[in-house]
C-alpha positions in Angstrom: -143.4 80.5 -76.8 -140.6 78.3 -75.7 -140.4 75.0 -78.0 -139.4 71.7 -76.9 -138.6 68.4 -78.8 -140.6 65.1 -77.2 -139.1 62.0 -77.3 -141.1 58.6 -77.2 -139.4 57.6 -74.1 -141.1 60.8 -72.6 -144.7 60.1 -74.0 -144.2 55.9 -72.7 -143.5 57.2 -69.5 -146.1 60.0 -69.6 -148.5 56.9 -70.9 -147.6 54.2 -68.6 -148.0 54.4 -64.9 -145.8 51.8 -64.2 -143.0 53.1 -66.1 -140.2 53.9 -63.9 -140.2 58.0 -65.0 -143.8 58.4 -65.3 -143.6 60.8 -62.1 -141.0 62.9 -62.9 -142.6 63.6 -66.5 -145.1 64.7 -65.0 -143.4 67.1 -62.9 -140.9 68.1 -65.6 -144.2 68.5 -67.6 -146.1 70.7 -65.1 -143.1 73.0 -64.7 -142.3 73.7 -68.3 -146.1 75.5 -68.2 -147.1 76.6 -71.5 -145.0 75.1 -74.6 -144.9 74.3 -78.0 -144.2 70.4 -78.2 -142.6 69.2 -81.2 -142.2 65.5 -82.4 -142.5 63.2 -85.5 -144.8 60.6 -87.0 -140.9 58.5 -86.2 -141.5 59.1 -82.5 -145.0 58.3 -82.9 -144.3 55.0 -84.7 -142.0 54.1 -81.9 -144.4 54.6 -79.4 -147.3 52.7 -80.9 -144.4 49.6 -81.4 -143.5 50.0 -77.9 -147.0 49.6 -76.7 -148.5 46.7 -78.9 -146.4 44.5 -76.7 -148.4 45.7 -73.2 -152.0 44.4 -74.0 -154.8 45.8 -75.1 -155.4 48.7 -72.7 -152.2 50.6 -73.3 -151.9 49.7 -77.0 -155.2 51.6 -76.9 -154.2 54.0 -74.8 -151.1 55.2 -76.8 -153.6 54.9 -80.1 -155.8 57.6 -78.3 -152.6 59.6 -77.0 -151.0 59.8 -80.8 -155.0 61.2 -81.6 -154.7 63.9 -79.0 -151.2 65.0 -80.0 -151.9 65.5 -84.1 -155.3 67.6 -82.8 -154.0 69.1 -80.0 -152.7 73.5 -81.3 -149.6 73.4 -79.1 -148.4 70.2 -80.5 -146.4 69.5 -83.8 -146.3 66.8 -85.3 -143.9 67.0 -87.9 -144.6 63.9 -91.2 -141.5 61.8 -92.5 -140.4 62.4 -95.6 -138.0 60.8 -97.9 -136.1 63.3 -98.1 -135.7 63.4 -93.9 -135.5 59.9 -94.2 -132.2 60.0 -96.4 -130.6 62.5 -94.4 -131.0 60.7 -91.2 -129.6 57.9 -92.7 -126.4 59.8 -93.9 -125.9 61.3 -90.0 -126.5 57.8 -89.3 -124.0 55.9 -91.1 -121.9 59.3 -90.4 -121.8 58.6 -86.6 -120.9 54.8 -86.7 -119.3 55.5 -83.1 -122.5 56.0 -81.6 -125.2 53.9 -80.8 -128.0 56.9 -82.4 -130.8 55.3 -83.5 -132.0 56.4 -87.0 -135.2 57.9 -85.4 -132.1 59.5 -82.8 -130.7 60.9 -86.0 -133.6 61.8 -87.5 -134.9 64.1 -84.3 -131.2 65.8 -83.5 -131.8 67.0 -87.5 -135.2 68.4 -87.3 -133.8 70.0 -83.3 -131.0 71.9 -85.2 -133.1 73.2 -87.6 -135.8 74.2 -85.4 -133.4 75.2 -83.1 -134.8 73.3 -80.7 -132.3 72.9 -77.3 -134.5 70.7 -75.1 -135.9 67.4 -75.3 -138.6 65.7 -73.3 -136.6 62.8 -72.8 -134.2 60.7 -70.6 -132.1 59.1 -74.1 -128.9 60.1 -73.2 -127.9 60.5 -76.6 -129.9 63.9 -76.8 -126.9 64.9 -74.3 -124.0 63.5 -76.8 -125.5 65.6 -79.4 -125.4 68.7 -77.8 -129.1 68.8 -76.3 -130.2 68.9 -72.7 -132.6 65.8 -72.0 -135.3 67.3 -69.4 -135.8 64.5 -67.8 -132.0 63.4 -67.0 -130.7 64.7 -63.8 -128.4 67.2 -65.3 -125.8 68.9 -63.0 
């Protein structure tokens, strides 16, 4: 089964109508068919922050969205850890050039050791890091 990485840019837009790429993840969704989707509780913690600031509805729309992933079989979600933490950290202060997040860090780790190529996403630093972002227009 083919496995791809999602990003919390992917699951906002997925979540939000309004967002500006809610449409084409939704068609990049449809046409990928059958996957395994792998996040983290990081990506998960950066969408609920992301939604507390749009009202009650979405807040509790992204609440009941984060449920549905952690139950759903084709979805893993994978915990932090201390020890992911630290490593992250290390890539982070490693790559002072770049303008990776630590959760950015955090998921290009747990990509190469998955060896995960794709990433529901439109972050173009999945791209700097080697990865194709799904929902970038990529030549």
């Amino acid at each position: 089964m083919r496995t791809v990485f999602a990003d919390s840019n992917y699951l906002w837009a997925i979540l939000n109508p309004k967002d500006e790429l809610h449409i084409k993840a939704g068609e990049v969704s449809k046409s990928l068919g059958n996957v395994l989707l792998i996040t983290t509780e990081m990506i998960l913690t950066e969408l609920l922050n992301q939604s507390a600031k749009h009202g009650e509805i979405l807040r509790g729309a992204a609440v009941q969205l984060v449920k549905q992933l952690k139950e759903n079989p084709n979805v893993k979600v994978i915990a932090q850890t201390s020890v992911q933490f630290n490593e992250a950290l290390k890539l982070y202060e490693d790559r002072s050039d770049k303008e990776w997040s630590l959760t950015d860090c955090s998921s290009f780790q747990i990509m190469q050791r998955k060896n995960i190529k794709e990433a529901l996403t439109h972050d173009k630093h999945f791209e700097q890091a080697g990865f194709i972002a799904l929902l970038r227009d990529n030549p």
